[in-house]
N, C-alpha and C positions, 0 to 999 in steps of 0.2 A: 736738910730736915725732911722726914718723912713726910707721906700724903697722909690726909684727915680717912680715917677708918672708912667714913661714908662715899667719902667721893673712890676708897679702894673698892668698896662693896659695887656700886654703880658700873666703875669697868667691868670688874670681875662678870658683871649680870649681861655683857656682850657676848659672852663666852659661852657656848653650847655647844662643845665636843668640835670645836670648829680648826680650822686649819690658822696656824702661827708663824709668823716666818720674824726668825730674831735675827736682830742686826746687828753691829757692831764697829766701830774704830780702832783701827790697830796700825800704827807708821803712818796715819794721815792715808788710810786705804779703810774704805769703806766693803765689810762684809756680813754678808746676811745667805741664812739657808732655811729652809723650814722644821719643821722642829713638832715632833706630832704629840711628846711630852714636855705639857703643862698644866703648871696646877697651880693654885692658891695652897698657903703653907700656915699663913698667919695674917690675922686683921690687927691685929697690934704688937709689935709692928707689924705694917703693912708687908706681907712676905710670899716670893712664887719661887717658884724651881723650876728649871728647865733641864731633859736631858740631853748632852749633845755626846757624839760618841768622839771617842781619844782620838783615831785615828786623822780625823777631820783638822785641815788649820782654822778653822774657826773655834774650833776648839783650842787650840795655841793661842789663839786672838784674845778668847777670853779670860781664859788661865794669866794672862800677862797684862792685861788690859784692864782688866778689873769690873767692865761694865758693859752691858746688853740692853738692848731695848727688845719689848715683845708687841708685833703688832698685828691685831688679829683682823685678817680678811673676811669682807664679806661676800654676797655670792655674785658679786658683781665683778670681783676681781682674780676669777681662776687664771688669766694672766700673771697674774704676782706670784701666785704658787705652783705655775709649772715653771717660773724663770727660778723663783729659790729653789723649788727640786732638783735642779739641772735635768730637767726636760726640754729643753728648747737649747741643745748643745751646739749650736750655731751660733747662737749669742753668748759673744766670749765674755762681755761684762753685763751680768745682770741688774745692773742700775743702770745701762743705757737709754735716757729717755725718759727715764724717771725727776721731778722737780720734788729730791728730797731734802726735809729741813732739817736740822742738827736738834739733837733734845740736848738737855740740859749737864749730860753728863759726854756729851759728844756722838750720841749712837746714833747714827740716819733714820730716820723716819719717814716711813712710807706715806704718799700722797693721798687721802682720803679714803685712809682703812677704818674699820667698824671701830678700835677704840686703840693706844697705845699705852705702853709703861715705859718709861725707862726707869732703868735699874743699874746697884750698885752692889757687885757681887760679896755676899756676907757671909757666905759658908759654902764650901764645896764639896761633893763626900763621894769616893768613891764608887761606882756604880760595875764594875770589871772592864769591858768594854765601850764604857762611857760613862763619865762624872755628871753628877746631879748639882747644878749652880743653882744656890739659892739667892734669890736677888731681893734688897728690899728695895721697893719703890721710891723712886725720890720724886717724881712726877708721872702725871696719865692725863689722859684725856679719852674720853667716852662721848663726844658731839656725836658721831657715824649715826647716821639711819637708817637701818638696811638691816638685812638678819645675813648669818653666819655663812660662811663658805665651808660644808660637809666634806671629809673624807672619808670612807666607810667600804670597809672587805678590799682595798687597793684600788676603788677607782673615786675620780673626783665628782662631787655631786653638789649642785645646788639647793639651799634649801627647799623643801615641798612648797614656802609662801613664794610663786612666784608673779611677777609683774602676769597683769591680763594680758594673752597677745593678742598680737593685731597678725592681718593677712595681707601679704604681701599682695601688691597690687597687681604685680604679675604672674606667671610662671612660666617656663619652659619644660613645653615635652620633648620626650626623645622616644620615636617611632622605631619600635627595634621586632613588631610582628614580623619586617623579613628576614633574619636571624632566626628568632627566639622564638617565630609564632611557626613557620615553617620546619622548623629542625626535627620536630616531632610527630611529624604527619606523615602518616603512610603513602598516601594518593600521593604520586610523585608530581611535584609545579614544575610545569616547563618552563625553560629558561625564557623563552619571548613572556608567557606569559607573570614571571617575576618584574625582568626589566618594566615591564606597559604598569602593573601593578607599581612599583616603583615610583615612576615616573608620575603616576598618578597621587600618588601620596604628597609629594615636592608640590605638586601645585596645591597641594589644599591650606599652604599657608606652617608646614611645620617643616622645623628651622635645624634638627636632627634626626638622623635618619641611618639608623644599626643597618646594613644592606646585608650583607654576609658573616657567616664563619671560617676560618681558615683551620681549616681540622683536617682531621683524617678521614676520608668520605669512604672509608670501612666501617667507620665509627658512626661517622652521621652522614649517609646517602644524600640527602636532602639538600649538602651543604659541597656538592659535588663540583658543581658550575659556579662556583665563588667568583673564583675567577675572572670567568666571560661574563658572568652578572656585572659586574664594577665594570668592565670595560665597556658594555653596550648601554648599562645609563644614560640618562643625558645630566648631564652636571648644571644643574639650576643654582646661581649666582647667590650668595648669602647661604646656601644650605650647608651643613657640614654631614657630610658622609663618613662611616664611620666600618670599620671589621673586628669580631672577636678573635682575638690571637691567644692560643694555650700555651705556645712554645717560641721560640727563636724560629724555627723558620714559618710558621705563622705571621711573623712578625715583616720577615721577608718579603712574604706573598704580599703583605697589607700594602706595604712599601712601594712592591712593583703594578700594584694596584691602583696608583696614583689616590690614596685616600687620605682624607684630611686628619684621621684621627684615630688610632688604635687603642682598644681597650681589651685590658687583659684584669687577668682576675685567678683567684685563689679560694679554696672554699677553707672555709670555720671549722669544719667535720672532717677529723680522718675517713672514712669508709667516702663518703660522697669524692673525697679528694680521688684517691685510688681508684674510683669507679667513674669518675668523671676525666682526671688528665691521666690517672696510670701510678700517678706520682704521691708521696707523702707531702705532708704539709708543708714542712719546712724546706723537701726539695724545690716544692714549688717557687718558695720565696728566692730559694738561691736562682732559680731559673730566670725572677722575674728581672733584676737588677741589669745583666746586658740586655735583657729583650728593652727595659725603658730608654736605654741607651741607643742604642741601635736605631728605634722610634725617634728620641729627641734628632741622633744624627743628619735622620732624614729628614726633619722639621715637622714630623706630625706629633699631634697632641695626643698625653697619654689619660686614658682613665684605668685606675686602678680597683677592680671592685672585690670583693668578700662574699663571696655566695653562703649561704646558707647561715647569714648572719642572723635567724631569730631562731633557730631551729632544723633538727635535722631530722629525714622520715627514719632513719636508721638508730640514729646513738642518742635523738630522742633533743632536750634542752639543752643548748649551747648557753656556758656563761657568757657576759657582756665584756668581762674584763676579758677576756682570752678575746674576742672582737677586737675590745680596746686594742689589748696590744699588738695585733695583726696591723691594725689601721694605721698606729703607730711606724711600725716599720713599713708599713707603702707608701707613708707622707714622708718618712726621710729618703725614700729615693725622687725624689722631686717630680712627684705624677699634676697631671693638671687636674685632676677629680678623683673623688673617693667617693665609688659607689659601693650601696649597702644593696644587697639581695634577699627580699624573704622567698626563699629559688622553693622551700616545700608550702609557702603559704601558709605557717603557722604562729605568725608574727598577730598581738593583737596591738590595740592602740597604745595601751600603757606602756606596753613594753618599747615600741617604736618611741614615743615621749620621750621615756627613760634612756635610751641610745643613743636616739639624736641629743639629747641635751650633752651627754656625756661628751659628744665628738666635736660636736660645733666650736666649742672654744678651743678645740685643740686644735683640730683640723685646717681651722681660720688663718688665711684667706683664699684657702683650697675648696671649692661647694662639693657638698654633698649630694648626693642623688639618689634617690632610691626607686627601687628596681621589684614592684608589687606583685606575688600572683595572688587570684584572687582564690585559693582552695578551698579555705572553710566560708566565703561569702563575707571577709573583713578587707578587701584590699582598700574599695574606696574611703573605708572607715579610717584604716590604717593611712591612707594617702592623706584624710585632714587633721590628722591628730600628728605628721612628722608637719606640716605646712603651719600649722599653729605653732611647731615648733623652729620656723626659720627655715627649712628647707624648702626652697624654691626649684629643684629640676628633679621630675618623674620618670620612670619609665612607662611606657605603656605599649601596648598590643593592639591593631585594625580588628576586629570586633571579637576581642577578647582571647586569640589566640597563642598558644605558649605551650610551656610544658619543655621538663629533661626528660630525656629516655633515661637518664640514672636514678631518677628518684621515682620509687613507687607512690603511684598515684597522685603526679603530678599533675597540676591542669592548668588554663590559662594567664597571660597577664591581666590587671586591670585593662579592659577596653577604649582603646582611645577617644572612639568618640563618646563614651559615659562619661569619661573622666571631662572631658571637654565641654559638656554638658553640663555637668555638677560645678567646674570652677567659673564657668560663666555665670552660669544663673546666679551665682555665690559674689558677682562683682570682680572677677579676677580675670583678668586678660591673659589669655592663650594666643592667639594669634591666627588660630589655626581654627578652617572650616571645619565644623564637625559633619555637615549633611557630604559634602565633598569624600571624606573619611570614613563614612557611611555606605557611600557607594559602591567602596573599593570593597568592603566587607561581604556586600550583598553580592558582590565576583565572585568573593572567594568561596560562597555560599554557597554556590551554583556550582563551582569546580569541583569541590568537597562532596556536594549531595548531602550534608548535612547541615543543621541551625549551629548557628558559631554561641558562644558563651554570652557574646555582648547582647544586650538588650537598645540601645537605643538603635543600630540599624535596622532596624525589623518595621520602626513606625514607621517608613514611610516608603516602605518594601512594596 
């Protein structure tokens, strides 16, 4: 016997263009895929449709089976719908782990989705490509309290009502001014004076530390003495040291470098791509798969990062889905981080929100990082609006130092010790001295002959 019209109308009112993942019983095998066509058909009888395409055996499941359950996620559960997408192709049985209950017509039912139906297939109509099953309701339940899990333009979104956040009690910076603040300075640093600079940053309490590029010192003079930098360090106990590698023998150098940790990277933007490793996009990626290998071989850890993820000074706004699926393919080569770059500084808060929201459930239990300049004067803004959003590790610069020589009018990172500044006084633990951090600034100040970006070295100059 059908549901009462009211209590059909009540599910139904869970439902806002949200994501559905329909299950099924077929040989005492339980299957479920998601399904982005649904609809209400009839309040009396109670009646929905679903379209699933021929191709599909789940589609054979139900053709033969007779019965589906539809059960609608909310945004707490983007896990559920990236295992019924087959996005998570590692996981061979997508109810692994799942405590699902049997509805009443046998279809599994998902653990604490925003509302279910099951259904008893009462017409099926052709569709070319995929048939339309009309299912009347023989049972639902609408307890769920939570709003909808969005899918919208190809990427997965949580609804706008989301939980208040909280801030994490700590963070971790990554000090990557000897890289990333040096590669773009004319005045050439001497190598004693990197190393001492160096040295001095490890003792001010931060716990990573970008030392090098392993490039082509055609390309970038600056990044010359990679090499003899990493070797005349001194290796401070808990620190992790780290080199950016473009290519496989980048990768090599990092290696014979004795360093903890290689991080490579590919940009968002054709033109930045070609103007920055040489290479198109997609060669990059093919480049990047033995370079992670070769890295894991050696036992160092890899961060994989996306430059130019909010924006390009060239081809202008980058979508998030083309992000999306870049980051995508660097989490299936088994990288230990996935850093995000705004490398032209034209990333604002909304947009960083909107990103990180995107990634984190996917990316999970890989962290994120993001990698700030501060161009238009939104880095720090941009640094509490992804930290409101769960991302806990930064990048930053000694007093505000950075910039690519490929992007016009690039200019520094966020400033270490600003940002050190702003998350203390904010209650969040860094670890790391900011006046210590300061110091190094006010060297570099002196060597330069000019005022650095950063504003907190200067007060006690």
């Amino acid at each position: 016997m059908a549901v009462s019209a009211q209590d059909f109308k009540q599910a139904l009112a869970q439902f806002a263009s949200g994501v559905t993942v329909v299950t099924t019983l077929f040989n005492g095998q339980r299957l479920g895929l998601t399904v982005s066509s649904f609809s209400s058909v009839s309040l009396d009888p109670p009646l929905v449709s679903i379209g699933v395409v021929k191709k599909l055996y789940t589609h054979t499941a139900i053709e033969q089976s007779g019965i589906f359950a539809v059960n609608v996620l909310s945004m707490h559960q983007l896990d559920y719908g990236l295992r019924f997408a087959g996005l998570k192709p590692d996981l061979t049985d997508r109810f692994a782990g799942l405590e699902t209950t049997a509805a009443q017509t046998g279809s599994p039912l998902l653990p604490g989705v925003l509302c279910w139906l099951d259904c008893r297939v009462w017409r099926a109509y052709d569709g070319g490509d995929h048939t339309l099953f009309v299912g009347e309701v023989l049972a639902t339940d609408a307890s769920g309290a939570d709003t909808p899990l969005l899918y919208h333009n190809r990427l997965w979104r949580r609804s706008e009502s989301l939980d208040v956040p909280t801030l994490s009690p700590t963070v971790e910076i990554v000090e990557v001014g000897p890289r990333d603040g040096w590669q773009s300075e004319t005045v050439t640093v001497p190598t004693d004076t990197k190393v001492r600079l160096i040295d001095a940053l490890s003792e001010s309490g931060l716990r990573r530390l970008q030392v090098a590029s392993f490039v082509n010192p055609q390309r970038v003079p600056q990044m010359a003495d990679a090499d003899d930098v990493c070797r005349r360090i001194t290796r401070r106990p808990g620190v992790v040291y780290s080199g950016l590698a473009l290519n496989l023998k980048g990768v090599e150098r990092a290696v014979a470098a004795g360093l903890g940790q290689v991080d490579v990277s590919l940009s968002a933007s054709e033109t930045h791509s070609q103007k920055n490793a040489g290479v198109s996009v997609e060669a990059a990626l093919e480049q990047l798969a033995p370079m992670v290998q070769l890295a894991r071989a050696h036992g160092l850890a890899v961060r994989a990062g996306i430059q130019c993820a909010f924006g390009c000074a060239d081809e202008g706004a980058v979508e998030a889905r083309r992000v999306v699926g870049l980051a995508r393919r660097l989490l299936a080569l088994g990288v230990d981080e996935l850093a995000l770059a705004d490398s032209t500084g034209m990333a604002n808060p909304q947009q960083v929100r909107r990103l990180v929201q995107e990634l984190r459930p996917m990316s999970a239990p890989v962290p994120i990082v993001l990698h700030l300049h501060d161009t238009r004067g939104m880095g720090l803004a941009n640094l509490l609006s992804a930290l409101k959003s769960g991302v806990h590790h930064f990048d930053s610069a000694f007093g505000g130092l950075g910039g690519c020589p490929f992007i016009p009018g690039a200019t520094g990172n966020i400033a270490t010790e600003d940002t050190v500044h702003m998350l203390e006084a904010m209650g969040v633990k860094t670890g790391v001295d900011g006046e210590r951090v300061a110091a190094v600034s006010r060297a570099m100040e002196a060597l330069l002959g000019r005022a650095l970006p950063g504003k907190l070295y200067r007060l006690n100059a």
